[in-house]
C-alpha atoms as a printed R data frame, in Angstrom:
    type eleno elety resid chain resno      x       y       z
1   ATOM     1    CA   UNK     A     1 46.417  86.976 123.377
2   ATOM     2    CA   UNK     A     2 48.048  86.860 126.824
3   ATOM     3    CA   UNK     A     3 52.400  87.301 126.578
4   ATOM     4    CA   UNK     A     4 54.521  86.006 128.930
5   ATOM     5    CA   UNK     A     5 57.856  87.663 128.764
6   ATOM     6    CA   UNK     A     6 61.018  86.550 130.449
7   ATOM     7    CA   UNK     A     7 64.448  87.550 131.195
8   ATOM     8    CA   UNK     A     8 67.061  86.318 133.399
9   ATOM     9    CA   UNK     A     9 70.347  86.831 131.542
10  ATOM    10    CA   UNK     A    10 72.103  89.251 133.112
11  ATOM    11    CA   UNK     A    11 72.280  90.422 136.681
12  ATOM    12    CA   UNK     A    12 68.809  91.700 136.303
13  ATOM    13    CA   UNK     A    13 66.059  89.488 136.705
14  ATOM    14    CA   UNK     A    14 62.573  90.029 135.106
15  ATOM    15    CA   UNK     A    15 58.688  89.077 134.128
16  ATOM    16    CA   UNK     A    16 55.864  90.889 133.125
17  ATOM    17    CA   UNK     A    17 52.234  89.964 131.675
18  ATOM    18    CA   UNK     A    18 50.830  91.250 128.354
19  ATOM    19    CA   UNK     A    19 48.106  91.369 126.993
20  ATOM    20    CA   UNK     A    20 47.569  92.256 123.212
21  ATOM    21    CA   UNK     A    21 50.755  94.436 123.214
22  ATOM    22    CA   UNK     A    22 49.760  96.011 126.556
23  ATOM    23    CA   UNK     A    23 51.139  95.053 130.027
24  ATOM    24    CA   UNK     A    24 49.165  93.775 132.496
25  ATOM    25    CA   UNK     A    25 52.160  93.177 135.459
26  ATOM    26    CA   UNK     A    26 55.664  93.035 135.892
27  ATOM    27    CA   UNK     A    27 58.343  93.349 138.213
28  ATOM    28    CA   UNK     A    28 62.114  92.960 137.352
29  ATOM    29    CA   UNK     A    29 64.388  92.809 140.356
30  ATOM    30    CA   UNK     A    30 68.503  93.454 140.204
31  ATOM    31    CA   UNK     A    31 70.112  90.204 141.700
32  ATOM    32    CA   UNK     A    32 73.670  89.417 140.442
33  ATOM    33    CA   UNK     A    33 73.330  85.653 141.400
34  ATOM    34    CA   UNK     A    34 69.979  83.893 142.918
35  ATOM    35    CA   UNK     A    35 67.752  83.841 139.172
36  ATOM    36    CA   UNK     A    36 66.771  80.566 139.311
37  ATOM    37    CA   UNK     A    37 65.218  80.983 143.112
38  ATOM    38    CA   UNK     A    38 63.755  84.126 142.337
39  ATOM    39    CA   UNK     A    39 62.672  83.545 138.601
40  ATOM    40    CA   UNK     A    40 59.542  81.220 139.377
41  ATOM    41    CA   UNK     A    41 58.297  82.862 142.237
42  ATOM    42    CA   UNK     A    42 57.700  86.303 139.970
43  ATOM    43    CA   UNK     A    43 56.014  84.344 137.395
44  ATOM    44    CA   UNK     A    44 53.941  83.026 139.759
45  ATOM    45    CA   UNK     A    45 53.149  86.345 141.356
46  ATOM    46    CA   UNK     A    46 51.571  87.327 138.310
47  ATOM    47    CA   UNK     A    47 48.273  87.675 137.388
48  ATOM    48    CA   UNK     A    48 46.704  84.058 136.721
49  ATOM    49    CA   UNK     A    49 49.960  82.769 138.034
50  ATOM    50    CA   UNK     A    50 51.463  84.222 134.273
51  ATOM    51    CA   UNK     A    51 49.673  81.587 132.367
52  ATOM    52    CA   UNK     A    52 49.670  82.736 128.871
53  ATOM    53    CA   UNK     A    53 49.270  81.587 125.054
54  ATOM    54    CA   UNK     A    54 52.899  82.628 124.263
55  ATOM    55    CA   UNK     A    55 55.813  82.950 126.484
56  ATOM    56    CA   UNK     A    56 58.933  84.871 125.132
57  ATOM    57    CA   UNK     A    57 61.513  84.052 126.906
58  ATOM    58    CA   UNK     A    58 65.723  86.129 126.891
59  ATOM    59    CA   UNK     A    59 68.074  84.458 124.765
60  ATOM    60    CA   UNK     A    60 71.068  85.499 125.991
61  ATOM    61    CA   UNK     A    61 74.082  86.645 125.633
62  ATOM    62    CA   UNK     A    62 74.885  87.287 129.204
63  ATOM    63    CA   UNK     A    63 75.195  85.086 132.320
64  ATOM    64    CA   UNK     A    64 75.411  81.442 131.243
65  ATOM    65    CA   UNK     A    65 73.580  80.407 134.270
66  ATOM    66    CA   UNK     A    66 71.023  83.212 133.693
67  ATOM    67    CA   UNK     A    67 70.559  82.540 129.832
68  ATOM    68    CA   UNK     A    68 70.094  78.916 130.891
69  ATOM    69    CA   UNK     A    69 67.645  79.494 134.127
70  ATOM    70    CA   UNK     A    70 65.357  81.428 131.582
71  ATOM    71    CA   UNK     A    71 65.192  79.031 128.956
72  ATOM    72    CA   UNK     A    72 64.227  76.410 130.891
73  ATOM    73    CA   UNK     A    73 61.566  78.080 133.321
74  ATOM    74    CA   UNK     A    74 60.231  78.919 129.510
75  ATOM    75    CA   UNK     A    75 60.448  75.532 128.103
76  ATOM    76    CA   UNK     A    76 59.075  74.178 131.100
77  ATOM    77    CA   UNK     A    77 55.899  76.183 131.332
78  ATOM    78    CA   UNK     A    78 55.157  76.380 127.742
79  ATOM    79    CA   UNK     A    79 54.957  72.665 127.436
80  ATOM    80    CA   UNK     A    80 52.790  72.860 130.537
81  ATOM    81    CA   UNK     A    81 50.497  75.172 129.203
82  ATOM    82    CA   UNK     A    82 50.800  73.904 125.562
83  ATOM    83    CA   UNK     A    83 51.637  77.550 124.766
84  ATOM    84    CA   UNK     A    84 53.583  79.043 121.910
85  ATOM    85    CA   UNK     A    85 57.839  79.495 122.690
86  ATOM    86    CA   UNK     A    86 59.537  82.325 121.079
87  ATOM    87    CA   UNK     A    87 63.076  84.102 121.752
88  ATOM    88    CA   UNK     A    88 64.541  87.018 121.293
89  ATOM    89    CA   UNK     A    89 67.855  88.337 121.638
90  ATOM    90    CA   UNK     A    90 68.784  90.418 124.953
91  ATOM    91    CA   UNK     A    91 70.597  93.272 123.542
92  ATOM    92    CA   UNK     A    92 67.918  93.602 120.961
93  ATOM    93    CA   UNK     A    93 65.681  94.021 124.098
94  ATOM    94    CA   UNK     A    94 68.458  96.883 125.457
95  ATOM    95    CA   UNK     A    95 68.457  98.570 122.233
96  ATOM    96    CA   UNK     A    96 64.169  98.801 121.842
97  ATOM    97    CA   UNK     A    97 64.251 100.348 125.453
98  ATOM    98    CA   UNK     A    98 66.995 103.028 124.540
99  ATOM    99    CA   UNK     A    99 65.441 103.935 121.234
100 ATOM   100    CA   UNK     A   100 62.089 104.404 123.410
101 ATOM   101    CA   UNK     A   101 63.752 106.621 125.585
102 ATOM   102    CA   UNK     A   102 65.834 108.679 123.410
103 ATOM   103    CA   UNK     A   103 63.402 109.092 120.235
104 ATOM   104    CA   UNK     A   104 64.946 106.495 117.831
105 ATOM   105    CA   UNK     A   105 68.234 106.979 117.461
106 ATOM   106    CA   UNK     A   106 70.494 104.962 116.238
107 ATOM   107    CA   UNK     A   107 72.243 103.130 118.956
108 ATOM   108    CA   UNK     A   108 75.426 100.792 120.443
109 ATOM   109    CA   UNK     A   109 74.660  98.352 122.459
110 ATOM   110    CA   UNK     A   110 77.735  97.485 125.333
111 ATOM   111    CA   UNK     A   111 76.865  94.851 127.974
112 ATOM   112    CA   UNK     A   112 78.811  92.637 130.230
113 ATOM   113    CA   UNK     A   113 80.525  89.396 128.673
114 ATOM   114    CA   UNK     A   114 83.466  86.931 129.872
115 ATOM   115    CA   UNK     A   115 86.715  87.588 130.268
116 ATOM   116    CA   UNK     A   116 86.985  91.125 130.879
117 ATOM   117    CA   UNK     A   117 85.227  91.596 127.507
118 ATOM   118    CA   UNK     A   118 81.865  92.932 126.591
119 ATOM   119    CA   UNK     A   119 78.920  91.992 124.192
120 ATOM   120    CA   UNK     A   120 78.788  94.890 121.915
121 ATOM   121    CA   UNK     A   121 76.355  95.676 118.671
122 ATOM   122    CA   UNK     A   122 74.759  98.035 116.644
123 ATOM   123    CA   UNK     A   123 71.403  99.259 115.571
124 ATOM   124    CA   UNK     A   124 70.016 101.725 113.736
125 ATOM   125    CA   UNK     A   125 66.635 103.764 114.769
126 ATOM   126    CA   UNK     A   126 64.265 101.463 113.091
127 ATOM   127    CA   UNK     A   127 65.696  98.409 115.352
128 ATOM   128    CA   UNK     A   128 67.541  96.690 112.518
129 ATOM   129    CA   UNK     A   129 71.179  95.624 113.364
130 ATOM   130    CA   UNK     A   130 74.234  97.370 112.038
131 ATOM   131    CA   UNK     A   131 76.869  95.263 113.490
132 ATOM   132    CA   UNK     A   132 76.839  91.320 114.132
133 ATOM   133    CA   UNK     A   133 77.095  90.954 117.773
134 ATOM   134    CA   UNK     A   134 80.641  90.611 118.838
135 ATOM   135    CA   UNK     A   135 82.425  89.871 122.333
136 ATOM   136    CA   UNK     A   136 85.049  92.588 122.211
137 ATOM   137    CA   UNK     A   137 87.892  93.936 124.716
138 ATOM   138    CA   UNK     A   138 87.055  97.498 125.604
139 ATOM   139    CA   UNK     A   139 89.904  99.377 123.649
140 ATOM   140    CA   UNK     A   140 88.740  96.820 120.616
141 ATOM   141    CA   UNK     A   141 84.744  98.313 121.183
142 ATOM   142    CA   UNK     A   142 85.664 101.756 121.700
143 ATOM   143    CA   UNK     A   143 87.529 101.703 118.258
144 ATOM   144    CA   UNK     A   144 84.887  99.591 116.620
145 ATOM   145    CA   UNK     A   145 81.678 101.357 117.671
146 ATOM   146    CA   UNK     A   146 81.154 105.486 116.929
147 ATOM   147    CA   UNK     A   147 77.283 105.712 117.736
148 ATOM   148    CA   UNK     A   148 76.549 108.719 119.334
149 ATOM   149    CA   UNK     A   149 73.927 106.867 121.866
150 ATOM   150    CA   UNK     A   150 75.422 103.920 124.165
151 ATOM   151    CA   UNK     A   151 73.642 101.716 126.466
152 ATOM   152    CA   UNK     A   152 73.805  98.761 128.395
153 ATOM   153    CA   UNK     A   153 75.640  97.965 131.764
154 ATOM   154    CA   UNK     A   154 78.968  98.801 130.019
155 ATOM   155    CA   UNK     A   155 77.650 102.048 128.319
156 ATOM   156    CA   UNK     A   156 79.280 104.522 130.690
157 ATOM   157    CA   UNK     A   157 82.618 102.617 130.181
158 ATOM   158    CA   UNK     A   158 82.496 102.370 127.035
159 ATOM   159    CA   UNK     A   159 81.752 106.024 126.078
160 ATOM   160    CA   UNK     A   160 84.602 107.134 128.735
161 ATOM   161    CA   UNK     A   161 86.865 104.574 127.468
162 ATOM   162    CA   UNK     A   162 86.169 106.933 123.824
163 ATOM   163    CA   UNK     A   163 85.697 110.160 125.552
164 ATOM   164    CA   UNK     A   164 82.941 110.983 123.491
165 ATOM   165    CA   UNK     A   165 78.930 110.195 123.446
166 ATOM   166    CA   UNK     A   166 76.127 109.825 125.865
167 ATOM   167    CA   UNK     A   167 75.607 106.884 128.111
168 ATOM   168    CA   UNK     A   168 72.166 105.601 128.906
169 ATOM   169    CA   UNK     A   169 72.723 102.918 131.407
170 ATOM   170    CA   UNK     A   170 70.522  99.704 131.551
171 ATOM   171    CA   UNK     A   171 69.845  96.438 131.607
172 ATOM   172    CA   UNK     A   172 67.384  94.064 129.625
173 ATOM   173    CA   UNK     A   173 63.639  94.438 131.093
174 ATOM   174    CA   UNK     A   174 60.969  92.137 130.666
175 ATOM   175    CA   UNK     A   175 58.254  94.812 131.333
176 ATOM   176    CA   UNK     A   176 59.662  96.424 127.987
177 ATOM   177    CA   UNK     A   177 58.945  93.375 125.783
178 ATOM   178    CA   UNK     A   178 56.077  95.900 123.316
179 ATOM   179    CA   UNK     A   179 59.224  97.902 122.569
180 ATOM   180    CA   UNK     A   180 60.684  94.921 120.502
181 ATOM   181    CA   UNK     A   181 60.281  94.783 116.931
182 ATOM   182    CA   UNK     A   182 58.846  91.506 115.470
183 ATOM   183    CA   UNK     A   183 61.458  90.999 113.717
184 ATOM   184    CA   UNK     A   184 63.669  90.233 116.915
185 ATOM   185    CA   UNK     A   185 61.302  86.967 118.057
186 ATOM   186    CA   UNK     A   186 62.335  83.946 116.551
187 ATOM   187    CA   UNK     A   187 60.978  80.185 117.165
188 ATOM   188    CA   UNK     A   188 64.423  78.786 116.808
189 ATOM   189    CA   UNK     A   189 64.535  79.393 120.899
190 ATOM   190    CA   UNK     A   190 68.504  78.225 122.062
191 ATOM   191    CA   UNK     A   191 70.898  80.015 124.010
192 ATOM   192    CA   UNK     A   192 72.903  83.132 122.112
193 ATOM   193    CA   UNK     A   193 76.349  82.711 124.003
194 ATOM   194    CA   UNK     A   194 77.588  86.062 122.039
195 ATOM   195    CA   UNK     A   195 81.173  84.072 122.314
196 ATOM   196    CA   UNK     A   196 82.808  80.596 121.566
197 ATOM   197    CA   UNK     A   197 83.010  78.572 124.847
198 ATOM   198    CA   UNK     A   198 86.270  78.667 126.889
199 ATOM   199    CA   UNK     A   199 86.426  74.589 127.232
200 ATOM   200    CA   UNK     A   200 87.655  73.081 123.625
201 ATOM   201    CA   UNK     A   201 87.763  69.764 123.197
202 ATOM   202    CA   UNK     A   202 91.463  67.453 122.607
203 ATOM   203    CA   UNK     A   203 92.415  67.244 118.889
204 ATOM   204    CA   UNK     A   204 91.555  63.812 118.978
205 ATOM   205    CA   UNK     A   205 88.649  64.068 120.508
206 ATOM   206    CA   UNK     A   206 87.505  66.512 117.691
């Protein structure tokens, strides 16, 4: 079975090829702003163009433009290429790839959100979630979260901001897609905001 995995909801921007579990291609490029330029051309710089029987595609939370970029390009080609759609949740993605590279530990995931605030949750070292994710202020995460292991973009923040712990910075890679435990796809494939929208609607309205 050929894998097509994608992620676009944070700054970085990613896709990579799989096949059976093992990776074929990839790239994953830092941008900030630009995803939805960038995002197609990588897929189609692939191997085969990406064409695959399943394309997992980033969830979110993160960048609402990203989350959104991703989960189109992914709905789009998947009803192109009659292929399965799963998602899976980004920091679920960021945990997997710190576990890999510090030998399963149980880890905090801190990442970028709105409003000065960051997307923080838990995990212990068999990938199962300790915490529900959460959109926190820093001084609210570093009280909430005493995992010796942080990672993410706000990791080294976040363990200064406690003065205590080690800080694997990183964001959510495509090419690390194996890493993820099954249990983190899903078919229900909509974006995970991590927080409730800004915009509320008048009383009346509601």
């Amino acid at each position: 079975m050929l894998t097509l995995a994608i992620d676009s909801a944070t700054e970085a921007c990613s896709a990579a090829l799989f096949e059976n579990g093992e990776m074929i291609a990839g790239a994953c490029r830092m941008l900030g702003r630009g995803h939805a330029e960038q995002l197609v051309p990588m897929i189609s710089a692939l191997p085969g163009k990406g064409r695959a029987d399943r394309i997992a595609v980033a969830l979110g939370p993160g960048s609402f433009t990203g989350v959104r970029v991703g989960l189109a390009a992914a709905r789009a080609l998947a009803l192109a290429w009659k292929a399965e759609l799963v998602g899976y949740p980004t920091l679920d993605l960021v945990a997997a790839m710190a576990r890999d590279a510090s030998g399963d530990q149980p880890v905090a995931v801190a990442m970028t959100g709105g409003h000065g605030e960051w997307f923080m949750q838990g995990f212990a070292g068999d990938g199962s979630t300790t915490t529900s994710l959460a959109s926190l202020k820093p001084e609210e995460a570093a009280a909430a979260f005493d995992e010796a292991l942080v990672a993410g973009s706000q990791a080294e923040a976040l363990v200064a901001a406690r003065g205590t712990g080690q800080a694997l910075p990183q964001w959510p890679d495509a090419r690390a897609f194996a890493l993820l435990p099954r249990t983190a796809l899903t078919e229900t494939v909509r974006p995970l905001y991590g927080r409730a929208p800004d915009a509320k609607l008048p009383q009346d309205s509601r």
